[in-house]
VEXDREN-2710 file (C-alpha; in Angstrom, 1 decimal):
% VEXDREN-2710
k/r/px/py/pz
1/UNK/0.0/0.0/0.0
2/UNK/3.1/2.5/0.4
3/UNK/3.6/2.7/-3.2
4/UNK/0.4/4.3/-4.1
5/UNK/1.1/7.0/-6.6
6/UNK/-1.5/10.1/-5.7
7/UNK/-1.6/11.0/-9.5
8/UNK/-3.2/7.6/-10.1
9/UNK/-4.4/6.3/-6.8
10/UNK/-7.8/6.5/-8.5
11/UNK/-7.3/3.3/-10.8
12/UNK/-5.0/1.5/-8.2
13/UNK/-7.7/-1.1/-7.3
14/UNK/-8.8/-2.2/-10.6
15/UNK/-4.9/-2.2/-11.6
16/UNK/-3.9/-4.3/-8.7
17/UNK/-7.0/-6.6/-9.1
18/UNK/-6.0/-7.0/-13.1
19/UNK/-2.7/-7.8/-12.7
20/UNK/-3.7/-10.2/-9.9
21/UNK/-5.5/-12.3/-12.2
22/UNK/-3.1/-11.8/-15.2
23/UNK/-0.3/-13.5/-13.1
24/UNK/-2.4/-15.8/-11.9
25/UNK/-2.8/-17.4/-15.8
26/UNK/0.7/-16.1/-16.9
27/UNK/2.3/-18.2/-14.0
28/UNK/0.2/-21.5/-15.0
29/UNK/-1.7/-21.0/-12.2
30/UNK/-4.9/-20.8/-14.2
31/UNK/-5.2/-23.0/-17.3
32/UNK/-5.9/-20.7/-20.0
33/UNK/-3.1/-20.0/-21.9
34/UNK/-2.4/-16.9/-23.3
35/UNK/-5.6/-14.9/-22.1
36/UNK/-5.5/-11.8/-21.4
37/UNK/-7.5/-9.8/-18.5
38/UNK/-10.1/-6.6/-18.9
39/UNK/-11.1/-4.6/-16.8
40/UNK/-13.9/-2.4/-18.6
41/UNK/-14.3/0.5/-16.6
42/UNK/-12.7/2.2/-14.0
43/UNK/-16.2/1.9/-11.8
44/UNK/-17.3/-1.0/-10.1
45/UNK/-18.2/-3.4/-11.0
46/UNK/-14.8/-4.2/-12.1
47/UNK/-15.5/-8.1/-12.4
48/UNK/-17.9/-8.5/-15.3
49/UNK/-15.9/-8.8/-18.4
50/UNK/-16.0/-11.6/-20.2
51/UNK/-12.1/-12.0/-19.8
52/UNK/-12.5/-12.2/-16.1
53/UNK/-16.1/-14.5/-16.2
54/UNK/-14.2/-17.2/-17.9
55/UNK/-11.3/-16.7/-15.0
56/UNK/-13.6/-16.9/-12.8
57/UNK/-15.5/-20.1/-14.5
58/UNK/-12.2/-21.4/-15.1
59/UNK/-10.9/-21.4/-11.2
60/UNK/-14.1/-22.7/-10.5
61/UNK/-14.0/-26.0/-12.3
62/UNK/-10.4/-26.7/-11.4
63/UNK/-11.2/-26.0/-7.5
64/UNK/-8.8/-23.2/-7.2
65/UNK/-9.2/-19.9/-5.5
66/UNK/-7.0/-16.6/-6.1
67/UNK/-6.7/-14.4/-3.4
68/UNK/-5.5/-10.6/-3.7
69/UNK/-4.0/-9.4/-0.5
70/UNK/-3.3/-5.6/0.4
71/UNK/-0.7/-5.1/3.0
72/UNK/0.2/-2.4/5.2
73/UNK/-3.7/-1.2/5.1
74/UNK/-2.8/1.5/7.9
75/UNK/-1.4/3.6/4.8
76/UNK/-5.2/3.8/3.9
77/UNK/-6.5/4.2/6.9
78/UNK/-4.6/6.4/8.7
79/UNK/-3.4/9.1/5.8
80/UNK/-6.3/11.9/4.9
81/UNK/-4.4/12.6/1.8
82/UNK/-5.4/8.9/0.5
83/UNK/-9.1/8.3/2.4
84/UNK/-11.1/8.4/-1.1
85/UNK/-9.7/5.6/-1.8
86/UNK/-11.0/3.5/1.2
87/UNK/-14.7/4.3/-1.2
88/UNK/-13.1/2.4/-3.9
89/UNK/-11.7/-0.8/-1.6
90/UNK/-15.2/-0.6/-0.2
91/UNK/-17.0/-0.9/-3.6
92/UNK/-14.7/-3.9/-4.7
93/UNK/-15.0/-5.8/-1.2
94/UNK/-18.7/-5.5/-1.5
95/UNK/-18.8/-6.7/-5.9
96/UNK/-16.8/-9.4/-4.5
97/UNK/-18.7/-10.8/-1.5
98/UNK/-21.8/-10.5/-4.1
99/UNK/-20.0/-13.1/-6.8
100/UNK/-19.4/-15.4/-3.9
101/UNK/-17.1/-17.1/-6.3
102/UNK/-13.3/-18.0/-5.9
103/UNK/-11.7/-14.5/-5.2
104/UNK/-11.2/-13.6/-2.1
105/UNK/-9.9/-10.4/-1.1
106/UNK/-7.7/-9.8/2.4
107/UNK/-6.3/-6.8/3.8
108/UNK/-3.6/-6.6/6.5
109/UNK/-2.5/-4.1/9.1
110/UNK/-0.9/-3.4/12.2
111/UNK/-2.9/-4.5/15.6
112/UNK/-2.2/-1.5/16.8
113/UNK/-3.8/1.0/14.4
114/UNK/-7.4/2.4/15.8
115/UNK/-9.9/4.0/13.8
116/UNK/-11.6/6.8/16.1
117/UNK/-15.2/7.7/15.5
118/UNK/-14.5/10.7/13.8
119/UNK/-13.2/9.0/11.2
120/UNK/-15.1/8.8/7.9
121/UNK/-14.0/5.2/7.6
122/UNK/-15.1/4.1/10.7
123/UNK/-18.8/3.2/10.4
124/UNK/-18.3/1.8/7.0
125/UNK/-15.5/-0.6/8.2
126/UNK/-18.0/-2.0/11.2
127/UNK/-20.3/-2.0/8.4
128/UNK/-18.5/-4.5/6.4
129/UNK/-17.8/-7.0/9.5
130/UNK/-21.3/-8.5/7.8
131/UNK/-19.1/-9.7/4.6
132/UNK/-15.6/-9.9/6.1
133/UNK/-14.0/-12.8/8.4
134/UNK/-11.6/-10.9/10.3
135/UNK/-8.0/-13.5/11.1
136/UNK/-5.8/-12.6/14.1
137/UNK/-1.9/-14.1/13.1
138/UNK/-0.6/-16.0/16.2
139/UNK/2.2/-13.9/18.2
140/UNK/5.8/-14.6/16.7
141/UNK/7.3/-17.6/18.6
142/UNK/10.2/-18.5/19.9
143/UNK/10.6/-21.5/17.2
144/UNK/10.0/-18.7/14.6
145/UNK/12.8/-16.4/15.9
146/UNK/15.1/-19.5/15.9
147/UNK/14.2/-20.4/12.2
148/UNK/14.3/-16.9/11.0
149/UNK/18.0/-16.9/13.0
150/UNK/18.7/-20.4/11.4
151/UNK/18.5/-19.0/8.0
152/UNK/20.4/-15.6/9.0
153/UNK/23.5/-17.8/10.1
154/UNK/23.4/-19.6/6.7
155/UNK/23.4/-16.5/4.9
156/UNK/26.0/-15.0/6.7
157/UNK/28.3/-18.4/6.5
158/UNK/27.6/-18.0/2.7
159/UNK/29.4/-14.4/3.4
160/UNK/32.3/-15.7/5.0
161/UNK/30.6/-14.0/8.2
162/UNK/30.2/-16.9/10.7
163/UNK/27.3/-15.6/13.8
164/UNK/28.6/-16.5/17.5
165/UNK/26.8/-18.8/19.4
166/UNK/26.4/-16.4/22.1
167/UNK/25.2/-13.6/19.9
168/UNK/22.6/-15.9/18.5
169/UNK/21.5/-17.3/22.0
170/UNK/21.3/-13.3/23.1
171/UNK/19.2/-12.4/20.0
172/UNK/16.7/-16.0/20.5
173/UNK/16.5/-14.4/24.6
174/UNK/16.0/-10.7/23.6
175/UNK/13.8/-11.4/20.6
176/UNK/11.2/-13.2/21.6
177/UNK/8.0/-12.0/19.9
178/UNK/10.0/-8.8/18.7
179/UNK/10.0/-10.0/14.8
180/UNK/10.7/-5.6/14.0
181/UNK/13.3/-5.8/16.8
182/UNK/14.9/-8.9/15.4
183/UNK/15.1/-7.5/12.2
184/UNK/16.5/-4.6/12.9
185/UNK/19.3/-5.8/15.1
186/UNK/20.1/-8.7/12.2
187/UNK/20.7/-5.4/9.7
188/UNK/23.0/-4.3/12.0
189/UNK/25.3/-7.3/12.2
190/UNK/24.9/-7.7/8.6
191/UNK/26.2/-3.9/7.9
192/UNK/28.3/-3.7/10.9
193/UNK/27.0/-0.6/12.1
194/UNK/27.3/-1.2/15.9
195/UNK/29.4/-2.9/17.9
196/UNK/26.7/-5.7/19.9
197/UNK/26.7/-5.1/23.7
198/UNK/25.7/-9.1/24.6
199/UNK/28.4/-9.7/26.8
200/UNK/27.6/-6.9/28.8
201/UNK/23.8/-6.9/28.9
202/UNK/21.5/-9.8/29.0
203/UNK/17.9/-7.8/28.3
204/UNK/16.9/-5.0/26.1
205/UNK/14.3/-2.3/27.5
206/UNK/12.7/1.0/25.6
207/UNK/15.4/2.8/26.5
208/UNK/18.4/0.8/24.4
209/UNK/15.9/1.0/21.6
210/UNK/15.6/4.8/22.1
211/UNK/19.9/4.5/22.1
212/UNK/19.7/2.5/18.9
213/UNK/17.2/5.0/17.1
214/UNK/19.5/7.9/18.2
215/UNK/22.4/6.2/16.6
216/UNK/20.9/5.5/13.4
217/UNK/19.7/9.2/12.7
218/UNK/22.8/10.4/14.1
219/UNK/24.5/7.9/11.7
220/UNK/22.3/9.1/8.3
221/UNK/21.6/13.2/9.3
222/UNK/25.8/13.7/8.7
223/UNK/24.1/17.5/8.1
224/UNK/21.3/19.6/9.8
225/UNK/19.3/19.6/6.1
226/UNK/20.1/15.7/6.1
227/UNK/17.9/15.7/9.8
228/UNK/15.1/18.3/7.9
229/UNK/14.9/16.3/5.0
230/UNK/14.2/13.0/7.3
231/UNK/11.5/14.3/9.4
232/UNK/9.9/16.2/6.6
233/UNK/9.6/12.1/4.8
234/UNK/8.2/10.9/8.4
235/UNK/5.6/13.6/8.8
236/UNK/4.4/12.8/5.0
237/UNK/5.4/8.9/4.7
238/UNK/4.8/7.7/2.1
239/UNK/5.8/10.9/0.6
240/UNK/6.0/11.3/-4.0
241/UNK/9.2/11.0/-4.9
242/UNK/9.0/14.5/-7.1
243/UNK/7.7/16.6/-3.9
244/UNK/10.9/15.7/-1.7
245/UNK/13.2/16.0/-4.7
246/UNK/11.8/19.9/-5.5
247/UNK/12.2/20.2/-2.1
248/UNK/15.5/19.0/-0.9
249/UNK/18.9/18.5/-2.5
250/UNK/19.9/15.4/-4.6
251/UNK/22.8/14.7/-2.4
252/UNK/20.8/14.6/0.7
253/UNK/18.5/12.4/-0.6
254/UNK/20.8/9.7/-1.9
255/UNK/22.7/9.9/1.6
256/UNK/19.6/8.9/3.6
257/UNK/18.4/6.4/1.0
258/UNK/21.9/5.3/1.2
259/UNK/21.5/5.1/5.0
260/UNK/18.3/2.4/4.6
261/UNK/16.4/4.7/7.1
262/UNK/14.7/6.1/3.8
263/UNK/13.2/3.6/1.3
264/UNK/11.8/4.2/-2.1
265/UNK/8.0/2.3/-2.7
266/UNK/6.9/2.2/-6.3
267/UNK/6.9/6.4/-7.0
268/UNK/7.0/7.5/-3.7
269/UNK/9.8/7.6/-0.1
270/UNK/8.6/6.0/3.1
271/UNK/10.3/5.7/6.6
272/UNK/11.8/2.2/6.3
273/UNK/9.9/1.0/9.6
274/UNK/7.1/2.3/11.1
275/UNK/7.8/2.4/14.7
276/UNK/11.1/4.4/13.9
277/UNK/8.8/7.2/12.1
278/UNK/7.0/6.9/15.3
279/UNK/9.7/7.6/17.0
280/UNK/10.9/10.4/14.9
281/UNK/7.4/11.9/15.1
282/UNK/6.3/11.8/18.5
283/UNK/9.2/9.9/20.6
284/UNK/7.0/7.4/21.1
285/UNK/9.2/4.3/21.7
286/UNK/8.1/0.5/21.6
287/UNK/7.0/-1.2/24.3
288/UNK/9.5/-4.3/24.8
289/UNK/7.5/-7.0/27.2
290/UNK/10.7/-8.1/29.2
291/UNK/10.9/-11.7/31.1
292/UNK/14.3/-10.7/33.5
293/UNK/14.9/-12.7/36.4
294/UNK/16.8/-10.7/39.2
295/UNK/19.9/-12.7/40.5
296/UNK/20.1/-10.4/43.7
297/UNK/17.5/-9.1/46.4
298/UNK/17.2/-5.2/45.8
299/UNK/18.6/-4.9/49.5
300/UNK/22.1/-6.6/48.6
301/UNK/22.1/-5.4/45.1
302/UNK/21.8/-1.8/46.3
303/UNK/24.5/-2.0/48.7
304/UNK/26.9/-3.6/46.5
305/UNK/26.1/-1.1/44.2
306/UNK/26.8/1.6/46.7
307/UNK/30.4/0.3/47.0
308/UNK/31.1/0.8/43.3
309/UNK/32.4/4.4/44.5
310/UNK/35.4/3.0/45.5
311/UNK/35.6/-0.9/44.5
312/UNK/36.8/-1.5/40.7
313/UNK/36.6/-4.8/41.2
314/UNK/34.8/-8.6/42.1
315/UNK/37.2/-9.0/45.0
316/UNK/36.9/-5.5/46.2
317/UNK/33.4/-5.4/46.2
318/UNK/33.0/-8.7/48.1
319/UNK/35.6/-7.6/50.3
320/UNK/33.6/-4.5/51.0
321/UNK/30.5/-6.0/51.2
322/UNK/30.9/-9.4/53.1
323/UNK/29.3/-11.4/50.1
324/UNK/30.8/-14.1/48.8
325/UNK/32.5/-14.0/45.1
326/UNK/29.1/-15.6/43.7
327/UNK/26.5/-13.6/45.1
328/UNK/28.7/-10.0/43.9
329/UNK/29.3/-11.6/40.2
330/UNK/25.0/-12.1/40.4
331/UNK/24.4/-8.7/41.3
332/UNK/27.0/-6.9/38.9
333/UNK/24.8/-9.1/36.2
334/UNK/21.7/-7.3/37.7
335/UNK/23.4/-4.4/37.7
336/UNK/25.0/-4.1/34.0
337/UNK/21.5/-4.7/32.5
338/UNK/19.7/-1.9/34.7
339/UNK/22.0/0.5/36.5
340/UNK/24.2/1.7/33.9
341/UNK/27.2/-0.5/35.2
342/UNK/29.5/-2.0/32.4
343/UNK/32.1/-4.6/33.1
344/UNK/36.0/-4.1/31.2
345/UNK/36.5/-7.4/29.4
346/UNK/40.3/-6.4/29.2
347/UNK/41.0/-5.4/32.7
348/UNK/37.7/-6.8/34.4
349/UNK/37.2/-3.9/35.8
350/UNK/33.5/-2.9/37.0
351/UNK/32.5/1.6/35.8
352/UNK/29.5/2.7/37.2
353/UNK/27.8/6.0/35.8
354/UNK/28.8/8.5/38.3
355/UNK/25.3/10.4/37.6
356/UNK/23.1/7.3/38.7
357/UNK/25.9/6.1/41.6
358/UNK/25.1/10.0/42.9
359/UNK/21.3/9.2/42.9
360/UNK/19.2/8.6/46.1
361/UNK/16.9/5.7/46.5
362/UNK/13.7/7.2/45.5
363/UNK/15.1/8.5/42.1
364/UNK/16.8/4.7/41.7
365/UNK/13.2/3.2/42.1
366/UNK/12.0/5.7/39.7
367/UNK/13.9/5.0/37.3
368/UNK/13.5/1.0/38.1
369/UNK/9.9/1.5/37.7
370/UNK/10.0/2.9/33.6
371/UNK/12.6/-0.3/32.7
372/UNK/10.2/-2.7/34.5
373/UNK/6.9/-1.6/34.2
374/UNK/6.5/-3.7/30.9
375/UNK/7.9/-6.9/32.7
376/UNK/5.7/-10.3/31.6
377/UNK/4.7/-10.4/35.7
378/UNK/3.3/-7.3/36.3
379/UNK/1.1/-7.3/33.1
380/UNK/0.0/-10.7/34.2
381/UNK/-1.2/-9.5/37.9
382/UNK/-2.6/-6.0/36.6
383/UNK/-4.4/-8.6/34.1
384/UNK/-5.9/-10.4/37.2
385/UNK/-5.5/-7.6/39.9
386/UNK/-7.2/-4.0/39.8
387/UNK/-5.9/-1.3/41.5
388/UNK/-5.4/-2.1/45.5
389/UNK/-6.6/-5.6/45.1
390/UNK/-4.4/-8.8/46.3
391/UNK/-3.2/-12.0/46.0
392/UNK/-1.8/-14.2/47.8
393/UNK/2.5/-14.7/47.9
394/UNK/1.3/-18.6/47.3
395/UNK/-0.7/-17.4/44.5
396/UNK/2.3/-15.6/42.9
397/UNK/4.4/-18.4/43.6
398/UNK/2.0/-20.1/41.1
399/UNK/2.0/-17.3/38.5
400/UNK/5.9/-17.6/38.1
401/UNK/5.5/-21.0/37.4
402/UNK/3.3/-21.2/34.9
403/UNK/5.7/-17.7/33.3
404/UNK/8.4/-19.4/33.4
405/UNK/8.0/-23.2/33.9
406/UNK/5.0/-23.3/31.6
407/UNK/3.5/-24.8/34.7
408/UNK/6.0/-28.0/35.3
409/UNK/6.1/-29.3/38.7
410/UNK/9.5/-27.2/40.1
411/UNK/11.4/-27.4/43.4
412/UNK/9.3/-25.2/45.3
413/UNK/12.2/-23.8/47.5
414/UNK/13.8/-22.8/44.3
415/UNK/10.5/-21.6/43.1
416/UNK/10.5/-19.1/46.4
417/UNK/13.9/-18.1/45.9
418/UNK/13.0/-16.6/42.9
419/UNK/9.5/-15.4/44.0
420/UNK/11.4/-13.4/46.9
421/UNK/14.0/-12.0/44.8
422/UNK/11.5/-11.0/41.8
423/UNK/9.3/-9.5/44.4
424/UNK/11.7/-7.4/46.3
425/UNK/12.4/-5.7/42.8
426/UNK/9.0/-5.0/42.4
427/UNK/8.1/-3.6/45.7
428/UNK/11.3/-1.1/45.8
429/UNK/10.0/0.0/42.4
430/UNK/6.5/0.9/43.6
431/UNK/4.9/-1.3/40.8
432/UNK/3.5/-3.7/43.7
433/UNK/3.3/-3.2/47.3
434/UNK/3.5/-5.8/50.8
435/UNK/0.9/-6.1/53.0
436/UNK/2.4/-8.4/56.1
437/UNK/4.4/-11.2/54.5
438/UNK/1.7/-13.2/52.5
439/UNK/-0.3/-10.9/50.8
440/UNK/1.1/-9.3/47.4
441/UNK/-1.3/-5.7/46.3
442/UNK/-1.5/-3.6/43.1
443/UNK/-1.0/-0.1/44.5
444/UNK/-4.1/2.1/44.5
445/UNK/-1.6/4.8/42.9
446/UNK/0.4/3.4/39.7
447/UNK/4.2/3.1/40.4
448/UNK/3.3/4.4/44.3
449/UNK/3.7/1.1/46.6
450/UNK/4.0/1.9/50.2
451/UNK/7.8/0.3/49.7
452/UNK/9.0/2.1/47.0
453/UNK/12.3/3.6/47.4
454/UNK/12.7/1.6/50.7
455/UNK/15.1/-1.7/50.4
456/UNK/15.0/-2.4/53.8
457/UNK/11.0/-2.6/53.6
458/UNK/11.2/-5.3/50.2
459/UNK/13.1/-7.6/51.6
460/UNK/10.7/-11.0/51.3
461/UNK/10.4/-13.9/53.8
462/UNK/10.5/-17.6/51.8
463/UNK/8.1/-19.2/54.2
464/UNK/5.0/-20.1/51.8
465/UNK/1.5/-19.3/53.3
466/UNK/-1.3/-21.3/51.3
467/UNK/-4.3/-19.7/49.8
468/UNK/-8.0/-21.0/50.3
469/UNK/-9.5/-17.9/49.3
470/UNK/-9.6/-16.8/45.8
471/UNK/-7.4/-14.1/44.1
472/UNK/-8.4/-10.1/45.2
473/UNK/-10.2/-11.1/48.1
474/UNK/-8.2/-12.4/51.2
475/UNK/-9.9/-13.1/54.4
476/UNK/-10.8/-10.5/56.6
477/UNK/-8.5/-12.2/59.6
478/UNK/-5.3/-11.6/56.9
479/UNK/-6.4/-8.2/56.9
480/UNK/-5.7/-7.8/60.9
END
């Protein structure tokens, strides 16, 4: 749908649905050789040739249907400059569902795209839920991102370029039902663009994909007109090729086409991915569902984060902290992937950003709260949970095995060791709160637990209190 030329966006339906059908017969599909398809009139109804009849008559006896797909839809539905031409898709959907014969027409768009009420499209599309069957894809898998990975090693071996194991296992852990996200990062291995930053962190929130956008469009804008020239294509995506070139320079043009972040669509220049244009519009960043689980209790990873002041090292910090070797080498894991901490690989030597060492408490928890607000737990008990209901700590217990262990029986002191650790993260963040040591709440507030900010109030006890009363609604003795 990007490629929709304004100038002749009037006979792009019938020319789509012709060549359809002609490529249909030309590629054998159809067994009439050497016919050729009419389309009689550029108003509906655009199936009653006699060309197309015998297509039609022809698909019919052989038991074959064609269907005509139009992808990215949102172009249609979301630009005023190309809304007539929803009319036009509406007028063919309808001629279609009336032939009830073997064409089928789908269109496709993002999940997220809403039509308000003010739209003129609106009421027609609810309209046409009589003759449409609308298909919701499955999310994208785990086993998808492995194939899609499988077939990006092959290529690159066929390059000379071979992909490290660890780099693949960081992308299959990151890029779980990201498909954009895995994509994106694949075109930058592939062009070498960034240096990867697996060893160091082990999860990827909003705000490394904010880092990565910044670093693409400081990469392609090498001048200010460069940065004018790429907004002005996001504000108007897709955008004719002749109004940015009477516009803009030729050399400016050819550097951000040249940069990928600019792509050319039949006659016109889109942003090459629509979350980045997003981005570039409104800052709005991707939310990136996150399934993290903490190594440390907040408690011990704040104060052997404290220590970084002064310790460079594994050995200084347990040293300094009483912790043994294994419980520090947890938390600086929990610390490189949320408190700006990176680890030397030449020297092994542990830098802390001296702005966020210098923050207090509350402005940590705050900052917590926006990487972990999107974590797969807390949308599962704000699904279940409204605001200042409970659950049980059994109940959650539960929750983080069916998460993580897709509900296999697990070693339930293991099980609580993770609970407690999980939990303390959440409560020092604000996005839950504790009430006594059993009961786990959704604050009233959001981000505005009674613990937030408070280590030495998160800390959880692993004794396991069963539930006979049903989630939201403990007993009134618990409540005492």
């Amino acid at each position: 749908m990007t490629s929709v030329n304004q100038e002749k966006a009037t006979l792009f339906v019938i020319a789509v649905i012709r060549q359809a059908l002609q490529e249909a017969i030309d590629n054998r599909f159809v067994d009439l050789p050497n016919h050729q398809v009419f389309i009689e009139s550029a108003e509906p109804p655009y199936f009653s040739s006699e060309s197309i009849q015998l297509l039609i008559k022809t698909l019919k006896n052989s038991r074959k249907v064609i269907v005509i797909f139009f992808d990215q839809f949102e172009e249609i539905l979301t630009r005023d400059s190309l809304s007539y031409l929803y009319d036009l898709f509406k007028q063919a959907a309808y001629e279609v569902d009336s032939l009830k014969e073997n064409i089928v027409l789908g269109f496709c768009w993002r999940t997220d795209v809403n039509l308000p009420t003010t739209n003129p499209a609106y009421f027609t599309w609810h309209n046409l839920a009589k003759v449409r069957k609308d298909i919701y894809f499955s999310e994208f898998s785990q086993q998808d991102s492995s194939s899609l990975l499988d077939g990006f090693e092959k290529y690159l071996k066929q390059q000379g370029r071979p992909l490290q194991t660890n780099i693949k296992k960081w992308l299959l852990n990151n890029c779980q039902n990201q498909p954009w996200l895995l994509k994106k990062i694949c075109g930058d291995i592939y062009n070498q663009h960034s240096e990867l930053y697996s060893e160091q962190k082990k999860v990827i929130t909003k705000f490394d994909i904010k880092t990565i956008f910044e670093e693409d469009i400081q990469r392609a804008t090498v001048t200010p007109e460069c940065n004018i020239c790429l907004r002005y294509i996001a504000k108007c995506s897709p955008v004719p090729i002749m109004d940015v070139c009477t516009k803009f320079d030729v050399n400016v043009i050819n550097s951000l086409l040249k940069s990928k972040l600019v792509i050319e669509t039949g006659q016109n220049y889109k942003i090459y991915w629509d979350m980045f244009r997003e981005y570039l519009l409104d800052g709005k960043l991707p939310e990136m569902i996150i399934s993290y689980r903490p190594r440390t209790k907040i408690s011990t990873l704040l104060k052997i984060f404290r220590l970084l002041k002064s310790c460079e090292t594994i050995s200084d910090l347990a040293s300094g902290s009483g912790y043994g070797n294994g419980i520090v080498t947890n938390a600086v894991l929990d610390l490189q992937n949320f408190f700006q901490v990176t680890r030397n690989k030449e020297n092994d030597k542990i830098i802390a950003s001296e702005i966020f060492l210098n923050l207090k408490n509350e402005e940590i928890a705050e900052e917590l709260a926006e990487k972990i607000e999107a974590h797969v737990v807390i949308k599962k008990i704000y699904e279940k949970l409204n605001p200042g209901e409970s659950m049980w700590q059994d109940e959650f217990h539960k929750l983080l095995g069916e998460i993580w262990f897709e509900g296999k029986e697990m070693n339930q002191k293991t099980l609580s060791d993770y609970a407690s650790k999980m939990l303390s993260w959440f409560y020092f963040a604000g996005l839950l709160e504790r009430k006594e040591d059993w009961l786990v709440v959704r604050p009233t507030h959001p981000k505005q637990g009674k613990q937030k900010g408070k280590p030495e109030d998160c800390d959880v006890s692993n004794k396991r209190k069963i539930s006979k009363w049903s989630v939201g609604h403990p007993s009134l003795l618990d409540l005492l």
